[in-house]
VEXDOMI-615849 format. One record per residue (C-alpha): z, y, x; residue number from 1. Coordinates in steps of 0.02 Angstrom, whole numbers. Layout:
// VEXDOMI-615849
{zz=Z&yy=Y&xx=X&num=NUM}
...
// end
This chain:
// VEXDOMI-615849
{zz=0&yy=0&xx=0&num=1}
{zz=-56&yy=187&xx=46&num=2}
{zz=138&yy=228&xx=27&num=3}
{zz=227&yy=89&xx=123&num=4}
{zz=120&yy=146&xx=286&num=5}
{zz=112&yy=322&xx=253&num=6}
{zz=316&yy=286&xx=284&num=7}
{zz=266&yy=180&xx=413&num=8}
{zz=172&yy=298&xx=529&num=9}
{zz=315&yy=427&xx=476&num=10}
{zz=438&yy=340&xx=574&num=11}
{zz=338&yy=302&xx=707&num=12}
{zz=247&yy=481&xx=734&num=13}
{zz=447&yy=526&xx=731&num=14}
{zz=487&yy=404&xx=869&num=15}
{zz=331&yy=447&xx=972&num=16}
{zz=388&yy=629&xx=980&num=17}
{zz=231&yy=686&xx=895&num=18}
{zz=224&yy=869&xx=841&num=19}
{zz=260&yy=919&xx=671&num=20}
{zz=87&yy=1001&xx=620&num=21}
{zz=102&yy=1156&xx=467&num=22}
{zz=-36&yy=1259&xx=454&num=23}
{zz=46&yy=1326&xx=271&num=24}
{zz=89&yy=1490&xx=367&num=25}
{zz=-77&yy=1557&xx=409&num=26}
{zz=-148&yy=1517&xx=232&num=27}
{zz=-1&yy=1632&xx=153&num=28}
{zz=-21&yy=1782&xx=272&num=29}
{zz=-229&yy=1738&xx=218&num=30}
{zz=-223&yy=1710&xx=38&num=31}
{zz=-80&yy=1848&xx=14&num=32}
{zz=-181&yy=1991&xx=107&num=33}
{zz=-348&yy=1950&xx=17&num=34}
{zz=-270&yy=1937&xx=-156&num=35}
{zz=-200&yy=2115&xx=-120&num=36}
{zz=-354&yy=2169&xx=-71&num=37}
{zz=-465&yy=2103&xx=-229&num=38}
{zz=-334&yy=2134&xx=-328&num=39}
{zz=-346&yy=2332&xx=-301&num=40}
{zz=-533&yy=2359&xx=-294&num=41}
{zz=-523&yy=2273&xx=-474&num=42}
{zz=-376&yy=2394&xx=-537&num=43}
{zz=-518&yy=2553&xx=-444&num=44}
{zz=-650&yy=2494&xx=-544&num=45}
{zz=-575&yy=2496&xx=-708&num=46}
{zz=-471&yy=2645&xx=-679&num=47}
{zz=-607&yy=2744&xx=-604&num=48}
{zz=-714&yy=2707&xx=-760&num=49}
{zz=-605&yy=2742&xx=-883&num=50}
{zz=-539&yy=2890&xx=-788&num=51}
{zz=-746&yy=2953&xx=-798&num=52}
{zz=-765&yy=2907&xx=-966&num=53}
{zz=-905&yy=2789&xx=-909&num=54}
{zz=-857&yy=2642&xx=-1021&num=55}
{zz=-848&yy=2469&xx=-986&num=56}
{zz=-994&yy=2359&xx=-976&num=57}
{zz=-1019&yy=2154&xx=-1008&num=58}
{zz=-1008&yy=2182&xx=-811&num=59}
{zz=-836&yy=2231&xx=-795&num=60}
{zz=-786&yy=2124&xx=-925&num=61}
{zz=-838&yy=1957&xx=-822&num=62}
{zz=-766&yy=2047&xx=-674&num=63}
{zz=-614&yy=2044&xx=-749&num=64}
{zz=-624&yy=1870&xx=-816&num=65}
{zz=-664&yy=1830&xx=-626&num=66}
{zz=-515&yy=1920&xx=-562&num=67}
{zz=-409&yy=1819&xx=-701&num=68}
{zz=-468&yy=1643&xx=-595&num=69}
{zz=-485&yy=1716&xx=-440&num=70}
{zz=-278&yy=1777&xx=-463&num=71}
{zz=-271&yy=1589&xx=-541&num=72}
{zz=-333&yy=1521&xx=-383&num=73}
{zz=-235&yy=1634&xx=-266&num=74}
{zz=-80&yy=1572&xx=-367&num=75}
{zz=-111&yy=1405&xx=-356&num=76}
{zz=-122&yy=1413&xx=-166&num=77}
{zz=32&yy=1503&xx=-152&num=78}
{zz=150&yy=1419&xx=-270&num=79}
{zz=73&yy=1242&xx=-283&num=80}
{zz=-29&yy=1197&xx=-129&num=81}
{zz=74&yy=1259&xx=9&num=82}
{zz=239&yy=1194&xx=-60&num=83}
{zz=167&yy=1039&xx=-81&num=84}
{zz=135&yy=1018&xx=104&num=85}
{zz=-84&yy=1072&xx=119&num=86}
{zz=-89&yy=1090&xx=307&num=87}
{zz=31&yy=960&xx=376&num=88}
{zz=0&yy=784&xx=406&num=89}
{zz=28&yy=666&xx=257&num=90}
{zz=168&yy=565&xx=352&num=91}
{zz=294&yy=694&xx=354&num=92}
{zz=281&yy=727&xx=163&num=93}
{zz=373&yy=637&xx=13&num=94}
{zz=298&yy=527&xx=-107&num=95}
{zz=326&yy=686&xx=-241&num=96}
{zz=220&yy=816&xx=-135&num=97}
{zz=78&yy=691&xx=-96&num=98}
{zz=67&yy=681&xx=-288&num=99}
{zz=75&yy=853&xx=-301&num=100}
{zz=-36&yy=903&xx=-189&num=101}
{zz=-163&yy=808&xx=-250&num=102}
{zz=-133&yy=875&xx=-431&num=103}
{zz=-143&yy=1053&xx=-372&num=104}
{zz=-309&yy=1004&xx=-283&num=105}
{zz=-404&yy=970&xx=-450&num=106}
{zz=-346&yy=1103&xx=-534&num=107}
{zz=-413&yy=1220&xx=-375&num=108}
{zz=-569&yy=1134&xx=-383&num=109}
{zz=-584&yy=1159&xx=-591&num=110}
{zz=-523&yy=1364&xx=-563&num=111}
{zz=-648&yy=1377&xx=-396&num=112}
{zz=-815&yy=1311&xx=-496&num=113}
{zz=-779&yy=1407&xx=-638&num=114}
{zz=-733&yy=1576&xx=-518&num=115}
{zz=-909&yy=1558&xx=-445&num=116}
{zz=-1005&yy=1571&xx=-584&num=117}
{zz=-928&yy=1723&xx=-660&num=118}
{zz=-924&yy=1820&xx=-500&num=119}
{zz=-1121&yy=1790&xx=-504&num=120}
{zz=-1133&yy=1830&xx=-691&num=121}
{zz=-1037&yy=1998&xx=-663&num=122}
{zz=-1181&yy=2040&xx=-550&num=123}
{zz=-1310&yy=1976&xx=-668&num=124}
{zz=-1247&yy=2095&xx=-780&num=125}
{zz=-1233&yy=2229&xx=-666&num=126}
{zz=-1441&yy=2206&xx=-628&num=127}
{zz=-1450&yy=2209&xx=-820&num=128}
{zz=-1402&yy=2368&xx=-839&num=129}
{zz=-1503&yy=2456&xx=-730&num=130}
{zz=-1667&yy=2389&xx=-739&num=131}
{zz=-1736&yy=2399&xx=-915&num=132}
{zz=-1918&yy=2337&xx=-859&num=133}
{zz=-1940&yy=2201&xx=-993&num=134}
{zz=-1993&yy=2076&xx=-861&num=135}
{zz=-1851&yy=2088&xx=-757&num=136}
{zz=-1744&yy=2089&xx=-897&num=137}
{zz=-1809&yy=1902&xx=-953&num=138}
{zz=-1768&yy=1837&xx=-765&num=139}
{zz=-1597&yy=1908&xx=-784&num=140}
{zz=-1581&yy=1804&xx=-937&num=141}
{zz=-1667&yy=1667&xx=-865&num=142}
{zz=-1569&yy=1651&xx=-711&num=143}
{zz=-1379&yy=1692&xx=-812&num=144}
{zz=-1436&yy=1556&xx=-925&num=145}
{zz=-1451&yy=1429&xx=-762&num=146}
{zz=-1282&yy=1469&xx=-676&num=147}
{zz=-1201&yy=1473&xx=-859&num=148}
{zz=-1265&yy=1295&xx=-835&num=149}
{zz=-1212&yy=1274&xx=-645&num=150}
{zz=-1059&yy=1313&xx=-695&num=151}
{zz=-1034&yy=1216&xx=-832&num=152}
{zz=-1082&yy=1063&xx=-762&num=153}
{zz=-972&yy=1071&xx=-607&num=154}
{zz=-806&yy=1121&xx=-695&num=155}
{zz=-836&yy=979&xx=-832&num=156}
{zz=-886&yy=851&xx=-651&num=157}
{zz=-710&yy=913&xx=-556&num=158}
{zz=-626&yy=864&xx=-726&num=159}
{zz=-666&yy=705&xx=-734&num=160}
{zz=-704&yy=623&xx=-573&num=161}
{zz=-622&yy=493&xx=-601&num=162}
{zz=-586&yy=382&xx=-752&num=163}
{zz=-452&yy=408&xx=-799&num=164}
{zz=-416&yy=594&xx=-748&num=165}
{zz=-251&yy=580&xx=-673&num=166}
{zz=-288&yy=439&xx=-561&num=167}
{zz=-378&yy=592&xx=-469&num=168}
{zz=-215&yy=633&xx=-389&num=169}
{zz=-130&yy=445&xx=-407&num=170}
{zz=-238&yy=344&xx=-338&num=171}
{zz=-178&yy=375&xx=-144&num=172}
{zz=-53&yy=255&xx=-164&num=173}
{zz=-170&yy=92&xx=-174&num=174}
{zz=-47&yy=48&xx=-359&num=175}
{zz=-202&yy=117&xx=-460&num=176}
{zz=-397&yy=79&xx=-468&num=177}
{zz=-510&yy=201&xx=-496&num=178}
{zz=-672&yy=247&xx=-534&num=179}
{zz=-731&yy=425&xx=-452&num=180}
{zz=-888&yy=490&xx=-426&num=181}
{zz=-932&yy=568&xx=-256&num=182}
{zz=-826&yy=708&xx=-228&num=183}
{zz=-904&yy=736&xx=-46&num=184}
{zz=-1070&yy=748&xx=-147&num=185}
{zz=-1022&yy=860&xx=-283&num=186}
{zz=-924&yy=974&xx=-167&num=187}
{zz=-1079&yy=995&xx=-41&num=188}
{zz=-1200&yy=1004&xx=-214&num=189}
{zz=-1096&yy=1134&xx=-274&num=190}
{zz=-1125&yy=1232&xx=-116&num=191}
{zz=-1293&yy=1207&xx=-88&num=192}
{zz=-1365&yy=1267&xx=-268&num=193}
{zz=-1226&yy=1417&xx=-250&num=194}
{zz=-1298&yy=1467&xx=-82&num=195}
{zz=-1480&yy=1452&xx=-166&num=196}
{zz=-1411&yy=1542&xx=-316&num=197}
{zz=-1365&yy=1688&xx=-210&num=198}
{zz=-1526&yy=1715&xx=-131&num=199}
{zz=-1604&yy=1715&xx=-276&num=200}
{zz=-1511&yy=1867&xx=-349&num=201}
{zz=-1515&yy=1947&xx=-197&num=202}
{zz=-1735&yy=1930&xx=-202&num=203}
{zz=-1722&yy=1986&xx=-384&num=204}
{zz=-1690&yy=2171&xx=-357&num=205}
{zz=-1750&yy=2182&xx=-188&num=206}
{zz=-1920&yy=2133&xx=-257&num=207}
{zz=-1897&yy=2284&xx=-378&num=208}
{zz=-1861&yy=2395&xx=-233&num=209}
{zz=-2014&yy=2357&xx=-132&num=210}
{zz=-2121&yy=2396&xx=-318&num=211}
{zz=-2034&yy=2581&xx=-328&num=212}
{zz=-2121&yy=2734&xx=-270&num=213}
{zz=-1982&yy=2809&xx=-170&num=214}
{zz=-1988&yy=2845&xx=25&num=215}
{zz=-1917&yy=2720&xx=154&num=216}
{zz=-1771&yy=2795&xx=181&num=217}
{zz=-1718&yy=2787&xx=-19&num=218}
{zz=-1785&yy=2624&xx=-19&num=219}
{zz=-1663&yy=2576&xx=101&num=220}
{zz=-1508&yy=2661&xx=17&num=221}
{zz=-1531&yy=2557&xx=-129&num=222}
{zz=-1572&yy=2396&xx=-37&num=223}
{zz=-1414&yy=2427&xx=34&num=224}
{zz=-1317&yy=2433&xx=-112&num=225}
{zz=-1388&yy=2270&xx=-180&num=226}
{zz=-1375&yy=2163&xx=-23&num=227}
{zz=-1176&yy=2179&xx=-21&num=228}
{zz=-1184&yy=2024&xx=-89&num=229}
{zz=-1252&yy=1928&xx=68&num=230}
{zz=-1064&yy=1963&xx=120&num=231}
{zz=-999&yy=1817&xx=10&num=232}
{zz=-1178&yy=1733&xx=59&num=233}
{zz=-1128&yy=1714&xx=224&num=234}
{zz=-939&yy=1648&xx=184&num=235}
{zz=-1014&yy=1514&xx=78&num=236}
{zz=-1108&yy=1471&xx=222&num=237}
{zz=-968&yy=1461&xx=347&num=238}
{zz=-878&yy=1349&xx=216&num=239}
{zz=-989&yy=1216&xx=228&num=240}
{zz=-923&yy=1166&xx=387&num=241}
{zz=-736&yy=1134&xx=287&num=242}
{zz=-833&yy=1010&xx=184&num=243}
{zz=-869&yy=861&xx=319&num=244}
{zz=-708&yy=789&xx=260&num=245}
{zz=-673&yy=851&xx=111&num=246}
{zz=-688&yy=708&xx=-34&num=247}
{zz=-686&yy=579&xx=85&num=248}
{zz=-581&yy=406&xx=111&num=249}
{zz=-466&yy=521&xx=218&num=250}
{zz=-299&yy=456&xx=273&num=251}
{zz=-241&yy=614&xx=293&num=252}
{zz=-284&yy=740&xx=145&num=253}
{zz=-160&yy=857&xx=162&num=254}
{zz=-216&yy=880&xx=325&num=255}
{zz=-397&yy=858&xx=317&num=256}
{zz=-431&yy=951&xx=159&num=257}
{zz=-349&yy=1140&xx=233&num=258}
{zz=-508&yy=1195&xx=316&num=259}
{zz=-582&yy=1180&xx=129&num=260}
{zz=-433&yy=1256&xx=32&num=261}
{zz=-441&yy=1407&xx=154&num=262}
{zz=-636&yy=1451&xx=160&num=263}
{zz=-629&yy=1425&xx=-46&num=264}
{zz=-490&yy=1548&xx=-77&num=265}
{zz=-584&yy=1682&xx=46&num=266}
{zz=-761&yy=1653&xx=-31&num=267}
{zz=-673&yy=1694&xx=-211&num=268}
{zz=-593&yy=1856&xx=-148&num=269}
{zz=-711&yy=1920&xx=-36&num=270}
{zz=-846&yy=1883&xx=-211&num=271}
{zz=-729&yy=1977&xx=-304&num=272}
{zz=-718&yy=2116&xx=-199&num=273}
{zz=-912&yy=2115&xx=-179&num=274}
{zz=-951&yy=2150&xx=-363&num=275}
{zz=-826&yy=2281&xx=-352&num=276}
{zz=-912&yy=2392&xx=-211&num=277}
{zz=-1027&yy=2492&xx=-298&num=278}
{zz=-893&yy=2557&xx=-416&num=279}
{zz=-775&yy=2597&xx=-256&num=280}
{zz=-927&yy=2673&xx=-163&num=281}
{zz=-946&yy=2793&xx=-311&num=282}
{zz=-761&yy=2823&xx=-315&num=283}
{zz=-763&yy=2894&xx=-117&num=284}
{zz=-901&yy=2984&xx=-163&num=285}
{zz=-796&yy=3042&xx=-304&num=286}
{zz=-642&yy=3105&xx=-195&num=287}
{zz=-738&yy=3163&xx=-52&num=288}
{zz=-856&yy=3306&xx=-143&num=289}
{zz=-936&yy=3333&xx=29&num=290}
{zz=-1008&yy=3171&xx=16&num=291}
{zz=-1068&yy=3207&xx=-155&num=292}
{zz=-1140&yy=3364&xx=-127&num=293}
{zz=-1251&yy=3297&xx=25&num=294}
{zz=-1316&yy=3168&xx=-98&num=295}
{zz=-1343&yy=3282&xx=-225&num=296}
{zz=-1450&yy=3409&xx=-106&num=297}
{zz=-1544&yy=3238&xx=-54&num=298}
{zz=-1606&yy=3204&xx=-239&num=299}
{zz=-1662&yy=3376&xx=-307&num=300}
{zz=-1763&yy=3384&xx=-135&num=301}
{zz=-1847&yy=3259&xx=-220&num=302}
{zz=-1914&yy=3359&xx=-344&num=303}
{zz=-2009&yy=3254&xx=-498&num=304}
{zz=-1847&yy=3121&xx=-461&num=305}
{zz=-1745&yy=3278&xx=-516&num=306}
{zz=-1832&yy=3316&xx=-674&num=307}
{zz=-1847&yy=3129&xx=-728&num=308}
{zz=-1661&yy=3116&xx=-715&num=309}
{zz=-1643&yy=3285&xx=-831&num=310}
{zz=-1764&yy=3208&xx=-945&num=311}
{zz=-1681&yy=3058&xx=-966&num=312}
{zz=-1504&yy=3156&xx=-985&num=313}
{zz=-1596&yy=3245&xx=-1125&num=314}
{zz=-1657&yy=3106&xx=-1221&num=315}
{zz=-1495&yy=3017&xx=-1200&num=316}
{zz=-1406&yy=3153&xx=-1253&num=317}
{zz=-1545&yy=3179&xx=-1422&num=318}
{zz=-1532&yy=2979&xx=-1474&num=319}
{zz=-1342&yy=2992&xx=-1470&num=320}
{zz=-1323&yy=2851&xx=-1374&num=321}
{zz=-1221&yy=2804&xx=-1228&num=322}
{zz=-1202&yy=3013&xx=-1133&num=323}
{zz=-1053&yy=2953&xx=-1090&num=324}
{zz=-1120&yy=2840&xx=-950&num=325}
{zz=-1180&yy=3005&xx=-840&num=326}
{zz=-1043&yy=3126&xx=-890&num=327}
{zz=-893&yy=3129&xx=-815&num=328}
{zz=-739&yy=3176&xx=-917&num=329}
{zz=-753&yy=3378&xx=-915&num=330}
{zz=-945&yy=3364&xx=-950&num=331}
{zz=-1015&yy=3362&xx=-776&num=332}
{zz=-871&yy=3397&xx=-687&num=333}
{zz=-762&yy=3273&xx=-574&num=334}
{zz=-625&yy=3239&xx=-443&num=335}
{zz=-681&yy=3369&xx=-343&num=336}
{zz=-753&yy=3508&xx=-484&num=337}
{zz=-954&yy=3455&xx=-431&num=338}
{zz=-1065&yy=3528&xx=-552&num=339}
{zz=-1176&yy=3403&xx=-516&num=340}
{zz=-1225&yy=3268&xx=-668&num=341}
{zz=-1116&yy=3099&xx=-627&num=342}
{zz=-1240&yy=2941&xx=-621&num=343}
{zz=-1163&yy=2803&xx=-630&num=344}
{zz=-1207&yy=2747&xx=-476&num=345}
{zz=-1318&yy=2886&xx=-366&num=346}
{zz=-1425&yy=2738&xx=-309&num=347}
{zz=-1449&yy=2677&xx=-474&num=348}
{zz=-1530&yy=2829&xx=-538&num=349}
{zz=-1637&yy=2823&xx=-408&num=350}
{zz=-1702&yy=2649&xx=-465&num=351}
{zz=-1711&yy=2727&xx=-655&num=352}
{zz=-1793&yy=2872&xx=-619&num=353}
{zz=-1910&yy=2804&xx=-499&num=354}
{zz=-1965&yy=2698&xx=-645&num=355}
{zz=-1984&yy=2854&xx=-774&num=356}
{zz=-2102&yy=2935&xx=-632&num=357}
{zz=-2206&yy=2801&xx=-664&num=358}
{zz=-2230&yy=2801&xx=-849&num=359}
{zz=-2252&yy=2936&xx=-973&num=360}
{zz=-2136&yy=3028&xx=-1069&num=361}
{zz=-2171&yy=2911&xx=-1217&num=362}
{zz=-2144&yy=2750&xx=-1112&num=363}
{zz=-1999&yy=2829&xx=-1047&num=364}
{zz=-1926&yy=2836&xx=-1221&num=365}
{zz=-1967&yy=2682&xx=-1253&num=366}
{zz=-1889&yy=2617&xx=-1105&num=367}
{zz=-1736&yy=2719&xx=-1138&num=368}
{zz=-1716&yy=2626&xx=-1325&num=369}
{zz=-1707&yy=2464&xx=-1216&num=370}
{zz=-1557&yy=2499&xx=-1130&num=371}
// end
């Protein structure tokens, strides 16, 4: 039995003089800093929204549903992994941890899959809102229909890998058969299509950015703002490496199964914290006028840019319909008294107007009804 030598080599590591291995402090300082972190650039980009009078979109509403798991999965970490021993050798932990452990495991897996896809939603609906081109729109759909999917399908996999659930977390022991699926698979599955996922989103708007008639150097400013996202990109990537041994036969789980615990709990923060940029870009811009009046100079160089953004204030401001979304709360005043009109984002009206120089007033209207 898995027990009877796991008290075996216990004893014996003891006798040997073998060092007592606990990682559990590093992954506290980790997962403590990060949750701090992604917990405050959600509370900015709520407060600075509200403080605006910007409203809240169907993308702050999954970002908030994402910081709900990501918190969840920072939690878990903190008050159910680490207690029950993730990080040091199986032999020097009771029977009641092991269990434990593996317990907490599944429900980190369940809370992780889940986290993923609404941190990629959130920026689904982000792109949704500022590119009304009907064509874009449908691959926005399209592709939040597919991870709606992605996501589905992995949290109801991690639920029941083996038959029946519990044995998930029992079966160490060798007292109870099981039947389990692949976890090594679905773990490394998971990662892949996630990874592929990502690049996707990040060639949807760049491809819209290469079809706008703007100058290189605006080109680049929004680029910019959409490929923030690589940043969780390349964390996914460097967690693959924690997932050699993760799932596997291992003898020594608790042990074996830290590298993926840590580089899950960063991917989920640093996500969180990626769909929050814009909104804390605008907010420096916000509290530093200096910045904003450098921008500001930048666009009315810009000339027909200018007067498509005043035409599309005007028509907002005629259909009734959403004003509140360039205004800030004393009309077009802010933080620092700018008379300057607040966009939501100064690169997104870029991307808007850029498509109003293209059309006519009329198809600008009509555009405008989309949104």
């Amino acid at each position: 039995m898995n027990a009877m030598r796991s008290a075996t080599k216990n004893g014996t590591m003891t006798l040997c003089g073998a060092p007592d291995r606990r990682a559990s402090t590093n992954l506290r300082a980790i997962t403590t800093s990060f949750a701090i972190i992604s917990s405050l650039f959600v509370i900015q980009r709520f407060a600075f929204r509200l403080y605006t009078r910007l409203g809240l979109g169907p993308d702050d509403w999954v970002a908030l549903l994402a910081g709900v798991f990501t918190t969840a999965a920072n939690c878990l970490v903190l008050y159910g992994l680490i207690p029950s021993g993730i990080g040091s050798d199986v032999w020097v932990l009771n029977f009641s941890q092991i269990y434990d452990f593996g317990m907490f495991f599944v429900i980190c897996e369940i809370v992780y899959f889940a986290d993923i896809a609404l941190l990629k939603l959130s920026l689904l609906f982000f792109f949704l809102r500022i590119f009304p081109a009907a064509g874009i729109r449908r691959v926005l759909w399209a592709t939040m229909a597919i991870i709606g999917a992605f996501g589905f399908a992995f949290v109801f996999a991690a639920i029941f890998q083996c038959q029946p659930v519990s044995f998930s977390w029992k079966s160490w022991d060798g007292e109870h058969l099981r039947q389990c699926i692949d976890v090594n698979a679905m773990a490394w599955a998971n990662a892949t299509i996630s990874i592929a996922l990502d690049i996707w989103m990040l060639a949807i708007p760049l491809a819209q950015v290469r079809a706008l008639h703007l100058n290189l150097k605006k080109k680049i400013a929004v680029a910019a703002m959409f490929c923030v996202g690589t940043f969780v990109t390349i964390v996914s990537i460097l967690r693959l490496h924690s997932l050699v041994k993760f799932g596997t036969a291992s003898e020594n789980p608790t042990r074996d199964y830290y590298a993926a615990g840590l580089w899950s709990v960063v991917e989920l923060n640093v996500g969180l914290i990626c769909i929050c940029l814009p909104s804390f870009r605008q907010f420096v811009i916000r509290l530093f006028p200096s910045i904003d009046s450098r921008i500001t100079k930048y666009q009315v160089s810009s000339g027909g840019h200018s007067s498509a953004s005043n035409r599309r204030g005007q028509s907002r401001g005629k259909e009734g319909s959403d004003t509140n979304a360039y205004l800030g709360p004393e009309g077009s005043r802010g933080i620092g008294g700018s008379d300057s009109v607040l966009s939501d984002h100064d690169e997104i009206m870029l991307v808007e107007t850029a498509h109003l120089d293209n059309k006519s007033a009329r198809s600008a209207a009509s555009m405008l009804s989309m949104t």
